[in-house]
Phi, psi and omega in degrees: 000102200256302160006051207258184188296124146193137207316162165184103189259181177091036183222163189222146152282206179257155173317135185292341167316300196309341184260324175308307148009302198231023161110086182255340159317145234217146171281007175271325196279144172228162158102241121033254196281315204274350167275002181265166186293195160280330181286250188018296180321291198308311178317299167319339164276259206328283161350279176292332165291343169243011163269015176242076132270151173227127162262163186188144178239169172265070157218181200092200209257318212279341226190005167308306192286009171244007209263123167303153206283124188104014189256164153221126205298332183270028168215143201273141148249181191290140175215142221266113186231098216303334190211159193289165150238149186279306143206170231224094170241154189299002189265344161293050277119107186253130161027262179332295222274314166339277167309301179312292204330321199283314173327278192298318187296321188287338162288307191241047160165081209258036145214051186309139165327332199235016175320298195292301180290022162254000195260324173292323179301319196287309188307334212262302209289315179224089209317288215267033211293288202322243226344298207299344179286325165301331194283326186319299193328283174341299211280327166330303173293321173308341201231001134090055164263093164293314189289321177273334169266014185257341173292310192294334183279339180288317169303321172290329173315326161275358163278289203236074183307314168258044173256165194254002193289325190293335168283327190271337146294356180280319210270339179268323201270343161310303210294335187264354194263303183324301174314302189282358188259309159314308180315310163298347178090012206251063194297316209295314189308324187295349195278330196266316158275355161279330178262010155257348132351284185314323175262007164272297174299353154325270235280350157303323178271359189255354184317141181293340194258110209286156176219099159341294139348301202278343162324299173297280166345285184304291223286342197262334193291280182287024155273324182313312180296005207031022182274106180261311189310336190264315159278344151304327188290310198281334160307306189262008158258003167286000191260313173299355209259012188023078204261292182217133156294320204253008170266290175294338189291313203292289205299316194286001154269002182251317174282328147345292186284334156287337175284342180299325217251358207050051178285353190255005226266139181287312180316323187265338141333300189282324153346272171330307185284301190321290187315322167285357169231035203048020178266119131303289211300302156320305170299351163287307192314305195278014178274293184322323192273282205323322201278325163333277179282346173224098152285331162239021143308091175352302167315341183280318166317290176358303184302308184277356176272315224294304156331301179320299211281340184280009189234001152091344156285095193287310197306325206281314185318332205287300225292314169287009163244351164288324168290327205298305166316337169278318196276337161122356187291139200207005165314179176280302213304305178305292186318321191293325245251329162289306178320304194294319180290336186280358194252323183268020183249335168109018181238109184264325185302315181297298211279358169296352198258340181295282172336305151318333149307318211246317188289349192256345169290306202235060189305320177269015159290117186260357154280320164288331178291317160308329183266304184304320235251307194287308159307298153348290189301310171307337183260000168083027162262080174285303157352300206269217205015324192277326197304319172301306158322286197289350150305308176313301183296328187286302186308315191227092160299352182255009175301099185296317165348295165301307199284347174268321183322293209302298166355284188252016147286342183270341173266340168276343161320297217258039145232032177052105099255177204223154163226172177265000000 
């Protein structure tokens, strides 16, 4: 979450519908909530977020001469309310709860009748509110509260409607949630926040007033994505936009090294998608042809180890993911991706040394801490197996992965089996 306030005005985010729509729920929510659709979820949020609201107006005799400066008294406002009451007079009433109360309504429900005069009393009351709320947002998405920076970025968003900062931290803290959900092992959920990523940076390119940043952003989004043609697009026209020197500096070494590595190459595109989409067998071929023509670009091995494994061929698989690693490739994904064939080839001693590799990259990747959890039980360290699982649960309490491990080291517990 890099993203800090800076103006631009004439721009809008996208509808709050368009994120119900497609899913604002977190993979932290269980139960329930993971059986309602998405619009359902998101309303259910929406909901609990606005029930400790109270409305209230300032008039009568009594509460004229207290009503604070900048309210108007013929319209009712929110006001934030820590515990129920039975009932609620305005001389109870404080700032704060006042000010929160207008906040959260301008978040989950920014086009409220009296939306606009709740955004000049607040703005009026605390000029410089939009940044902290970004800033908040940030630290908040940094420390992987999803839920609490995705209110806070709505409220400024409902704060400051047509500025674009709020969208686009929504579209890096979605893009960051996604990354820790892959990590976790969790694709699908993880898929669902790429698309609302996805659907944020639409509508940030489509602002009439172009805004740089997303320019930049999107583009690092669909290189992730192996959509290079897209990403390309996006580089090189944020590179006309004399946006940032060490930003345009970045991207035009990066379109270099794709047009260099053959990354634009239609083969390894149709690779990619073939494997991903369980044609191994295509994806090998044309994985193959690529590695033909760019022998040392790394990515390609990657592919063909990556088809190899998913098809159950370890050797071939081990020996393309060592060039690949010979060849310059140094991620977690190539090491876990080596691990596992060394592990169905019996050489557990490498692959504990792969893992361990990956894990010195990627200390909180809760899929190499799972995997490291998993080779321990298999080598009879059960003890040291369980200690990895349950790390895996402190980074990700919802890792079913983990929680089927420890399940059945806790049923060989209670049916006398031993560990070291």
């Amino acid at each position: 979450m890099i993203e800090k306030s800076r103006r631009m005005p004439g721009t809008k985010p996208p509808l709050r519908e368009s994120h119900a729509a497609t899913g604002g729920q977190n993979k932290s929510r269980g139960g329930d909530e993971a059986e309602k659709s998405p619009a359902e979820a998101f309303e259910a949020r929406k909901k609990l977020a606005l029930s400790s609201i109270v409305y209230i107006r300032f008039e009568g005799n009594g509460v004229q001469a207290r009503v604070p400066e900048g309210i108007d008294p013929s319209i009712p406002y929110p006001v934030q309310m820590q515990a129920p009451v039975v009932k609620l007079s305005p001389e109870s009433i404080t700032a704060e709860s006042l000010l929160t109360g207008m906040l959260r309504v301008l978040a989950w429900d920014p086009t409220n009748v009296h939306a606009e005069k709740y955004r000049t009393y607040v703005k009026t009351a605390r000029p410089g509110l939009f940044e902290e709320l970004i800033a908040a947002g940030i630290q908040k998405a940094e420390s992987r509260e999803w839920d609490v920076a995705e209110e806070i970025f709505f409220a400024a968003s409902g704060l400051e409607p047509e500025r674009p900062e709020p969208s686009i931290n929504l579209a890096l803290m979605h893009e960051e949630h996604a990354k820790y959900l892959v990590d976790s092992g969790h694709d699908e959920e993880a898929e669902k926040e790429d698309d609302l990523a996805y659907r944020y940076y639409q509508s940030l390119l489509a602002l009439r007033d172009v805004f740089p940043p997303a320019y930049y952003h999107a583009a690092f989004f669909f290189l992730r994505k192996h959509n290079y043609d897209r990403a390309v697009s996006l580089f090189t026209s944020y590179i006309g936009m004399n946006d940032d020197e060490a930003r345009t500096k970045r991207a035009r070494s990066i379109l270099e090294k794709l047009k260099g590595m053959g990354y634009l190459d239609t083969l390894f595109k149709e690779a990619y998608d073939f494997i991903q989409m369980g044609k191994e067998e295509q994806g090998l071929e044309r994985a193959r042809q690529f590695v033909g023509k760019y022998p040392d670009v790394w990515s390609g091995w990657f592919l063909v180890g990556w088809a190899n494994r998913r098809m159950g061929r370890w050797a071939e698989g081990e020996q393309a993911f060592r060039t690949a690693i010979e060849k310059g490739a140094e991620g977690v994904d190539v090491y876990n991706e080596l691990s596992i064939c060394e592990m169905e080839l019996g050489k557990l001693d490498a692959a504990k040394s792969d893992l361990e590799r990956a894990l010195r990259i990627e200390p909180e990747n809760v899929k190499i801490i799972v995997n490291l959890g998993a080779l321990a039980y298999r080598q009879g360290r059960i003890r040291e197996a369980e200690g990895f699982f349950k790390t895996a649960l402190e980074f990700d309490p919802e890792d079913t992965i983990a929680k089927e491990w420890l399940k059945k080291i806790d049923a060989s517990a209670d049916s006398g089996g031993s560990g070291a």
